[in-house]
C-alpha positions, 0 to 999 in steps of 0.5 A, spaced: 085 646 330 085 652 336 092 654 332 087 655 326 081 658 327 086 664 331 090 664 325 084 665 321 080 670 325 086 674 325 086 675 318 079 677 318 081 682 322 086 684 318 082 684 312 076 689 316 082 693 318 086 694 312 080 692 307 079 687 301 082 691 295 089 691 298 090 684 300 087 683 293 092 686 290 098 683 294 095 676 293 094 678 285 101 681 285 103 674 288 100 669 285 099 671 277 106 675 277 108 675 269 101 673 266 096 676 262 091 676 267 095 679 273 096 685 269 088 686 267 087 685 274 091 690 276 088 695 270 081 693 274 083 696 281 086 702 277 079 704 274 079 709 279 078 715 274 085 719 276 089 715 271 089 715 264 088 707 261 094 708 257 097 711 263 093 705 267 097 699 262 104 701 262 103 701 269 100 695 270 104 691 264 112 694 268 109 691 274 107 684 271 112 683 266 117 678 266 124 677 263 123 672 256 131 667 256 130 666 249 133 671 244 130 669 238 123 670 241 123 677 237 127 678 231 125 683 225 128 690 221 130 696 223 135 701 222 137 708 223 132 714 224 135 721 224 131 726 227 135 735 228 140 732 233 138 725 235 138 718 232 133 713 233 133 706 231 127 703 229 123 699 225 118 692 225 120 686 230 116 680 230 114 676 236 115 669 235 112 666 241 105 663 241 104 663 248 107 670 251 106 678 249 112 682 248 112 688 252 119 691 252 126 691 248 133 692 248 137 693 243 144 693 242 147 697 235 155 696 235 159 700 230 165 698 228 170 703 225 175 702 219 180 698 224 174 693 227 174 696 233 167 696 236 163 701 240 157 698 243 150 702 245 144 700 248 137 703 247 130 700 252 123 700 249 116 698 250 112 695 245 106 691 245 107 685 240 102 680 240 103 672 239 105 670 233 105 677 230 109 684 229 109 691 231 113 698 229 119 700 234 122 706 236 128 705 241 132 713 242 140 711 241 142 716 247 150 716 246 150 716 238 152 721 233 148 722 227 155 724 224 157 717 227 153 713 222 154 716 216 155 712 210 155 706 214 153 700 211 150 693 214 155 688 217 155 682 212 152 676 217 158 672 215 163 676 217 168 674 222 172 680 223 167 687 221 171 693 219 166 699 217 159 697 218 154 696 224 150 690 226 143 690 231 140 686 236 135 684 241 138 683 247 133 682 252 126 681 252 120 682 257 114 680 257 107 677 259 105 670 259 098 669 256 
């Protein structure tokens, strides 16, 4: 008993000395890593007037997203946006979850040439897709060309050995748990 009341004294000294606001936010982080709810606590502490709430949320939202297993969690359409020298890959995904938001994607696009050599690129975004509904995404493709994606058409899904086209993917998802 002597043990605890110690261990709780010093507690309360350290929450003096400290202060509340820290400790809540270190119990917040731990205790509601992933959900919904942590994240619109953290927005709560940022109110400080500093940051903008958008500025607030991407912040918030980065510190308490998970990673979603499932790859079928998001699926939609989307294709190839040109801008003067970059290519974009965009369009509308759809969160197939009940129970989680989508917050942030990667995309795989491969690209396979007249010999069925694939060449795979990678872009990352963040979205805000809410349970069971869509939203638009752009995702800047880096490393890809716009000559590279001329007359290119879209694999056939049925294709075991794809020659001259491109196909895409949802590699990985983040997201809040509600």
């Amino acid at each position: 008993m002597k043990n605890y009341l110690i261990g709780g004294l010093l507690c309360l000294l350290a929450a003096m000395v400290i202060g509340f606001e820290p400790l809540q936010r270190a119990l917040n982080e731990t205790t509601k890593q992933g959900t919904l709810r942590g994240a619109e606590v953290c927005m709560e502490y940022s109110n400080g007037g500093l940051l903008s709430e958008d500025a607030a949320k991407a912040t918030c939202v980065a510190t308490f997203q998970r990673s979603l297993f499932n790859g079928d969690l998001a699926t939609g359409r989307a294709g190839p946006r040109f801008n003067e020298r970059t290519v974009d890959w965009g369009g509308t995904l759809e969160n197939k979850t009940p129970d989680h938001v989508t917050t942030w994607i990667r995309i795989a696009v491969s690209i396979y040439d007249a010999d069925g050599i694939e060449e795979k690129f990678f872009a990352e975004t963040s979205v805000w897709i809410d349970p069971l509904n869509e939203a638009d995404f752009v995702a800047e493709l880096l490393e890809v060309e716009p000559e590279q994606l001329v007359d290119i058409e879209f694999c056939d899904h049925e294709d075991s050995d794809p020659t001259a086209c491109l196909i895409w993917a949802v590699t990985d998802i983040m997201g809040l748990r509600i």
